[in-house]
C-alpha positions, 0 to 999 in steps of 0.5 A, spaced: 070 502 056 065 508 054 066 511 060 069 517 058 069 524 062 062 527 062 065 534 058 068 529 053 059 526 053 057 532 053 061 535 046 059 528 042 052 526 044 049 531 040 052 526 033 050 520 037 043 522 038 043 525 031 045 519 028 040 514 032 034 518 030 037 517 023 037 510 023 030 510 028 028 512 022 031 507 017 028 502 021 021 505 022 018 508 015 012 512 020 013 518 024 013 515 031 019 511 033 017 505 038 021 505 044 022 498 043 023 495 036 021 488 034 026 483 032 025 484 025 024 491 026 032 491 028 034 487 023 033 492 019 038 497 021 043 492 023 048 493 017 046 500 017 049 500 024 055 496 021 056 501 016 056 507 021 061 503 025 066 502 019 066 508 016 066 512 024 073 507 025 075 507 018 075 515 018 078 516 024 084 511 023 086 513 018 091 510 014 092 503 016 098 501 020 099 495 025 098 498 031 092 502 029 088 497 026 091 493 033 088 499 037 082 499 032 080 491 034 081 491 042 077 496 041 071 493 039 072 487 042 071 491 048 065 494 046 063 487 045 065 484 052 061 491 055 055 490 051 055 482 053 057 483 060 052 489 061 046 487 056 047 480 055 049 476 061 043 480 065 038 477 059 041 470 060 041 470 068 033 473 067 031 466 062 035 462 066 030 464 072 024 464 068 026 457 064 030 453 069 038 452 067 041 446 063 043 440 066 050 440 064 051 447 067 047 446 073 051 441 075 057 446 074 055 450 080 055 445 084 
């Protein structure tokens, strides 16, 4: 989980932040950055930010090994399950309140 100790945040935000106003200005060709990209806007980093992923992992993996990569893919599977519980479920649960349920799930509540 990303939840690490607030000494450890300190020492790499500074290359996070550096790296996300690098692909902010990927993606945006002025010089204003929005706080809130469009779809298509953020489909135009999307393999940007693959890219960083890969080579950040890649990079500090090293030479692959079984447990490596076994560490290296539960990992991201974490990061995955932690951005869906956090991000995505939220954005669900605000449409299904909007736009009403499917009626196949709704009878699951039951």
């Amino acid at each position: 989980m990303p939840y690490i100790k607030e000494e450890n945040r300190l020492k790499l935000d500074d290359c996070i932040n550096n790296m996300i106003n690098c692909l902010n200005d990927q993606m945006y060709s002025y010089e204003h950055h929005k706080t809130d990209p469009s779809a298509e806007e953020f489909i135009k980093i999307a393999g940007d930010i693959n890219y960083c992923f890969s080579r950040i992992l890649s990079s500090v993996m090293g030479n692959p090994a079984y447990t490596k990569i076994a560490v290296a893919t539960g990992v991201l599977e974490n990061i995955k399950q932690e951005f869906y519980r956090r991000v995505v479920e939220r954005y669900e649960d605000k449409k299904i309140a909007e736009n009403g349920d499917i009626k196949e799930y709704k009878r699951l509540k039951a």
